[in-house]
Each structure stands twice: as C-alpha cells, then as structure tokens.
C-alpha positions in Angstrom: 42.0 7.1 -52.8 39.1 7.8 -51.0 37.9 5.4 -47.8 35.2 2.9 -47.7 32.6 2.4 -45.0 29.8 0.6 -43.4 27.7 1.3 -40.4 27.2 -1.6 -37.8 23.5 -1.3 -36.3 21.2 -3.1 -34.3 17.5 -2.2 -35.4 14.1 -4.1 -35.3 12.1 -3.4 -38.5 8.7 -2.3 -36.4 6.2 -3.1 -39.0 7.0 -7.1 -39.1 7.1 -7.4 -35.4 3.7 -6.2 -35.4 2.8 -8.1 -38.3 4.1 -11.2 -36.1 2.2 -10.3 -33.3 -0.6 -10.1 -35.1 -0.3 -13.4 -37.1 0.7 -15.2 -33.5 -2.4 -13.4 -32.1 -4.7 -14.8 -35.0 -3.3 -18.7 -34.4 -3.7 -18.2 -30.9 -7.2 -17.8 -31.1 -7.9 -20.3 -33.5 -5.7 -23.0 -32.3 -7.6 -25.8 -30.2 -4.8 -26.2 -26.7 -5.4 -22.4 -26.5 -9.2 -23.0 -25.9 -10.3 -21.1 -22.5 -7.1 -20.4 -21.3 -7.3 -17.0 -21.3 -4.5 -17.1 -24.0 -3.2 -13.7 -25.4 -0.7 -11.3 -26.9 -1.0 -7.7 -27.2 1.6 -4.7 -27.4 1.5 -2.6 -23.9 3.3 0.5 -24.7 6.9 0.0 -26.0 7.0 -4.0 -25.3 4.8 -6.9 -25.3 2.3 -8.5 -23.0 1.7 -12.5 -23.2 -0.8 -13.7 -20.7 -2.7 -17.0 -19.9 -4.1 -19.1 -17.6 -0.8 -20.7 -16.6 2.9 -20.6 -16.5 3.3 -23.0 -19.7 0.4 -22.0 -21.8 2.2 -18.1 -21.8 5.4 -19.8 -22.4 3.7 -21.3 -25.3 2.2 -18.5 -26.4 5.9 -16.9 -26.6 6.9 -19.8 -28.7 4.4 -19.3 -31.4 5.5 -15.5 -31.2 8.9 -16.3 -31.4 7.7 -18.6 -34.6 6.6 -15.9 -36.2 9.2 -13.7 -35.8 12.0 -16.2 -37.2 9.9 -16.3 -40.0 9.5 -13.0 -40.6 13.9 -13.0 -40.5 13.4 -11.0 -37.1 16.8 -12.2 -34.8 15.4 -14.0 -31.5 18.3 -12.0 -30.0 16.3 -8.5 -30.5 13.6 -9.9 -27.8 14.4 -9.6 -24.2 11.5 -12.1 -22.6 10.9 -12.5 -19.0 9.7 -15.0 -16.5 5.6 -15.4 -16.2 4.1 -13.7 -12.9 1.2 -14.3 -11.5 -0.9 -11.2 -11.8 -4.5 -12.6 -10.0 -6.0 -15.7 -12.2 -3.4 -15.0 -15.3 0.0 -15.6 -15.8 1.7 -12.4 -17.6 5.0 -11.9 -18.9 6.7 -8.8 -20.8 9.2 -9.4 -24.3 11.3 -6.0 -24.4 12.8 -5.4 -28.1 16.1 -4.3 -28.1 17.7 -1.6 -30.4 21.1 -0.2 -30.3 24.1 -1.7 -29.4 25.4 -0.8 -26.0 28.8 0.8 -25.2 29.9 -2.5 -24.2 28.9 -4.3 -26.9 30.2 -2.1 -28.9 33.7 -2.2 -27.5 33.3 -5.9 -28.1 32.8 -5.7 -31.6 35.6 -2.8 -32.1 38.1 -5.4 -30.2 37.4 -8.1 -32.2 37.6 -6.2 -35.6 41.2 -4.8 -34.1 42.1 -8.3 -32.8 41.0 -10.6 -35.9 40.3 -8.1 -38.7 42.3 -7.1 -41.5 45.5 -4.9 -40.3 43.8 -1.8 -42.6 41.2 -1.4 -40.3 39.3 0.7 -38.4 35.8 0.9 -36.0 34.7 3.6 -34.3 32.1 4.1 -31.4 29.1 6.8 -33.1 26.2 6.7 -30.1 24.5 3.0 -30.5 26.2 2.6 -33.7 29.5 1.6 -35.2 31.4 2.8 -38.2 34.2 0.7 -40.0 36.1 2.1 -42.4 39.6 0.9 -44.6 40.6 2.0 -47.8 39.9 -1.9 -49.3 36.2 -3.0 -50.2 37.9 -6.2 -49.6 38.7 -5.3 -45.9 35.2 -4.4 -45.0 33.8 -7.8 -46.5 35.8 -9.6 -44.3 35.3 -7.8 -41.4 31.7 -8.2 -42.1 32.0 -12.2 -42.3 34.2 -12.0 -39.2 31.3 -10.9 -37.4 28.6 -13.1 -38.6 30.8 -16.2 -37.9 30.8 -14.8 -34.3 28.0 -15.3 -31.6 27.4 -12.0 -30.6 24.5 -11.3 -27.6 23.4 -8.8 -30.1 21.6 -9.1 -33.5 23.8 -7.2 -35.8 23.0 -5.5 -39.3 25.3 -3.6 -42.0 24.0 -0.5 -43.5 25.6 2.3 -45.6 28.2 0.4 -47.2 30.0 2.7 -49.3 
C-alpha cells in the first residue's frame, strides 16, 4: 500500500500583504487622528516601513496594518515588528515577514508529532519545510489537528496532501 503525505510550510501569500498594506495605507490617509502626523506605510525593500510623528501614532499605524492583515487570513505570527526609533522629526519602525520554518522550529514540530502523534508516523526535516508521511489518511489528519491545537511561534500551513 502506497504512503500518504503532506508538506508542513510556512509561507506568506505576497499579493494580500500588499493588498493590506495598501488598504491600511488608503484608511490612513483618510482617517481624521492621522491628520498631520506625518502618518505612513510603505514597503522598503523586503519589509515594511511605518513612520509618524510619534511613538503611538506608528504603533497605531501597525495596528490598522495588522487589522488588515487578520482580515485578509494573513497569521500575525508571519510579521516580525520592531520598536519605533526616532529617525529626526519621525518615528520609524520595520515589520519583517517571516517565511520558512527554522531548523529549530522544525525539530519542534517533528518532536511533537513523534511524542503525541499517531505511533505510524513519520516527519522529516526537507530545507524550511517538513514532510509527514504514514501509511493512514487517518494518521496524517490527526497529526494535522495536533498541530493546530498547539501554539506554535510559527504560522503553519499544509500543502500537498496526498
């Protein structure tokens, strides 16, 4: 009997992140507590630059991004905000996104699936990925709710389940 498999990943669907941005850049310039603050948000390369006048209004400005993003089903856990400096009369701070889940994670995830999973089994380590595989559809479905019940640092998604 042949085995069945799924691929644990950690990806960020580009397109609504910059469809967020853009719909958090729209209702910050239209909203009326963002008037003359300086208020913005704009991609910078690989991440994300939030500036404003002060240290609150850019943390507000990052909640209305992170708004948009949980709307558009993006994981909070996929950002990687910092602290707002001080960069001459504006406040900036940088939101990484995270892709891939680390080696450590990883080995995280393959000892809870070997600790809690089904006895059938099996996760292995495939660059930023990992692959789970047991001769039981049945197996693999569990495995897969074992994992959302858990609170993992990363923001998980199950691809190529076969």
């Amino acid at each position: 009997m042949a085995e069945s498999s799924f691929d644990i990943v950690s990806k960020i669907d580009r397109q609504e992140v910059d469809n967020a941005l853009n719909q958090a850049a729209k209702e910050i310039a239209t909203r009326f507590d963002f008037r003359n603050v300086d208020a913005g948000i704009r991609w910078t390369g690989e991440s994300i630059e939030v500036q404003a006048n002060s240290e609150e209004r850019a943390n507000a400005v990052l909640d209305v991004f992170k708004d948009k993003l949980v709307k558009r089903k993006i994981s909070l856990k996929s950002i990687d905000a910092g602290e707002p400096k001080a960069s001459g009369k504006l406040y900036k701070l940088t939101v990484g996104l995270k892709e891939g889940i680390s080696q450590e994670d990883a080995k995280k995830i393959g000892k809870i699936i070997r600790d809690e999973g089904p006895k059938g089994v099996r996760a292995q380590i495939q660059g930023d990925e990992l692959r789970v595989t047991s001769k039981k559809k049945d197996e693999l479905q569990s495995v897969i709710a074992l994992l959302k019940g858990k609170d993992l640092d990363v923001a998980l998604q199950f691809t190529n389940y076969r």
